[in-house]
C-alpha positions in Angstrom: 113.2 143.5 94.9 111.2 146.6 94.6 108.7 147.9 97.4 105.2 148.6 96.8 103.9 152.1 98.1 101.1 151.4 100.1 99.9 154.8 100.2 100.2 155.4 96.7 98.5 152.0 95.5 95.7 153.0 98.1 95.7 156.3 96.2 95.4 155.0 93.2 92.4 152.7 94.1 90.5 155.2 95.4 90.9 157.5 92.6 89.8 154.2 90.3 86.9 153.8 92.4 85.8 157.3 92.1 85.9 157.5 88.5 84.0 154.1 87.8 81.4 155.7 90.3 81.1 158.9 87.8 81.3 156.4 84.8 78.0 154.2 86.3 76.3 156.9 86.8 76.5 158.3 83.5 72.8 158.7 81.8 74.1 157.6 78.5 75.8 154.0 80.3 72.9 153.7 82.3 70.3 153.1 79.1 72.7 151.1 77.1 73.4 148.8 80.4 69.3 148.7 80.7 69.2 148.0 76.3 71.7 145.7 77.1 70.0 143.8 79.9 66.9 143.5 78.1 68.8 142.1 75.1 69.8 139.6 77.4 66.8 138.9 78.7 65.3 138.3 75.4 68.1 136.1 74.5 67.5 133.9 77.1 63.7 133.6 76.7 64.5 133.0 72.6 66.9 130.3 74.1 64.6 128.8 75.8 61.7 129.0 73.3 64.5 127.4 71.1 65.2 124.4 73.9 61.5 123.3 73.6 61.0 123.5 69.8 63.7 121.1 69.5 62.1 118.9 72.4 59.2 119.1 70.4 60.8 118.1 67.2 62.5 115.0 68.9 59.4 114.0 70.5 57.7 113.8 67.2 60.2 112.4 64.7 60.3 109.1 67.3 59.9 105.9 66.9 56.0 106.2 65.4 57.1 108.9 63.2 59.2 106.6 61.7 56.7 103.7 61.0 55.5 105.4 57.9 
C-alpha cells in the first residue's frame, strides 16, 4: 500500500488555498458573484411572488367559483 506524503499533501493545500484567495479576490469574480447573488435574490422573490399567485388562483376557482 502506498504512503501519503504528509508534507507534500500539506504543501499542496496550502498552495490551493493561496490561489483560491487570489481567485476571490479578483475584481472581475467579485461583480459576477455580486450579478450572481442578486439574480438569485430576484429568483427567489419571483418564486415567491409566483407561490401566492397560485394561492390566489386556488382560493378563487373553489367551491363558489364553481357554482356558476
Amino acid at each position: 500500500m502506498a504512503r501519503i506524503n504528509k508534507a507534500a499533501l500539506i504543501a499542496d493545500v496550502a498552495q490551493v488555498a493561496v490561489r483560491a484567495h487570489v481567485v476571490a479576490q479578483d475584481p472581475a469574480v467579485a461583480k459576477a458573484a455580486r450579478v450572481a447573488l442578486d439574480d438569485v435574490i430576484r429568483a427567489g422573490q419571483s418564486t415567491a411572488d409566483l407561490g401566492r399567485e397560485v394561492v390566489d388562483a386556488w382560493n378563487r376557482a373553489g367551491p363558489a367559483a364553481r357554482r356558476i
